[in-house]
C-alpha positions in Angstrom: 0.0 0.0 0.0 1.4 3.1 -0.8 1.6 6.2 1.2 0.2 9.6 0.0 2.5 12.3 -0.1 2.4 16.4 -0.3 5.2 18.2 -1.7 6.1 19.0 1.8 6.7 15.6 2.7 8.7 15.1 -0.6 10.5 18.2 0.3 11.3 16.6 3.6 12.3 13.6 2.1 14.6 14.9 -0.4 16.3 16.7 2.5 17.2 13.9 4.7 18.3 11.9 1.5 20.9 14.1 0.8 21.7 14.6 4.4 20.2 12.6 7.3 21.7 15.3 9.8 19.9 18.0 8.5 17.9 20.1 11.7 14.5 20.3 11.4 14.8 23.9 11.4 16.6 23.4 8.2 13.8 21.8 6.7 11.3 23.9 8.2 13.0 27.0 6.7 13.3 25.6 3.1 10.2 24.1 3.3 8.5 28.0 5.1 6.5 25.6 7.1 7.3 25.5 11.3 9.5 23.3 12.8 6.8 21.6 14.6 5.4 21.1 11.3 8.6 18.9 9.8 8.7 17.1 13.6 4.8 16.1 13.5 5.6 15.1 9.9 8.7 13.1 10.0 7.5 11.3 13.0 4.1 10.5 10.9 6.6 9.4 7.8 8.5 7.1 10.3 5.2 5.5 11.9 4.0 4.9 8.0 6.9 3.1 7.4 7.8 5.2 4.4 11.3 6.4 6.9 12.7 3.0 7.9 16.0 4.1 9.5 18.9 6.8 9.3 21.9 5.5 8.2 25.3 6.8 7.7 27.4 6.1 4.3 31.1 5.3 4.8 33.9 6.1 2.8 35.2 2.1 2.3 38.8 3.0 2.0 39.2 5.2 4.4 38.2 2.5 7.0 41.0 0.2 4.8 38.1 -1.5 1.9 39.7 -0.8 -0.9 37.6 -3.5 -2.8 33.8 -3.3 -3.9 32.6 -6.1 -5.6 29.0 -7.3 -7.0 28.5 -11.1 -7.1 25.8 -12.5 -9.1 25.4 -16.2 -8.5 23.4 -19.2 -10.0 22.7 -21.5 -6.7 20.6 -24.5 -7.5 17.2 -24.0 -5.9 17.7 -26.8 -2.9 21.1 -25.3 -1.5 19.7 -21.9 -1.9 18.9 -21.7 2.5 23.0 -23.3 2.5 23.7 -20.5 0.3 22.7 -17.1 1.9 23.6 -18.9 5.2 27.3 -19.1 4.1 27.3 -16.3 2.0 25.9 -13.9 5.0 28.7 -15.5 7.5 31.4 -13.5 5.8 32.6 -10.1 7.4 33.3 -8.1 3.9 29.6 -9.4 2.5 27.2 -5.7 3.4 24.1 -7.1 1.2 22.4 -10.2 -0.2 20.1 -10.3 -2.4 17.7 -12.8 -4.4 16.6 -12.6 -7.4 14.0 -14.5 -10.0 16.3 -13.9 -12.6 19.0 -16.3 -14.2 21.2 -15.6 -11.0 19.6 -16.0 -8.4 21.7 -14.9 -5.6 23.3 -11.0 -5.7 26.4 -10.0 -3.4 27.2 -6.8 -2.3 30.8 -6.7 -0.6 33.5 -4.6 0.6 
């Protein structure tokens, strides 16, 4: 189900996108609505479910990963629980995904 959304909610949105850390009165400003306003409405996104988390994006080499790499893999359908159970164990793997595609198995890893 999707949510419905004003252009101050996109506006708000498309702030913390670009920058998580940005105050509410930053938002509030841009957006010429009150800063109660972008707290009543970014606790309302949140509780929709349409704000999941906010997350910080590393550098990888500056924290010594000097190596991206995205794995696709074909995985026969009965090992495919063995698979993501293995493939998840490692330290450098960040994201697994499946797929219904000819592979069926997509790494992300540092």
């Amino acid at each position: 189900m999707s949510v419905e959304l004003d252009e101050i909610d996109r506006k708000i949105l498309n702030m913390l996108q670009s920058d998580a850390r940005t105050s509410f009165a930053s938002i509030a400003r841009e957006s010429k609505v009150s800063e109660a306003t972008i707290r009543f409405r970014v606790k309302k996104l949140i509780k929709k479910g349409v704000i999941t988390r906010f997350t910080a994006l590393l550098d990888a080499r500056k924290i010594g990963l000097s190596v991206t790499a995205i794995i696709m893999a074909k995985v026969d359908p009965t090992l495919l629980e063995e698979a993501f159970e293995q493939l998840t164990s490692f330290n450098e793997t960040h994201h697994v995904f499946q797929s219904t595609a000819e592979f069926v198995i997509i790494l992300f890893c540092l």
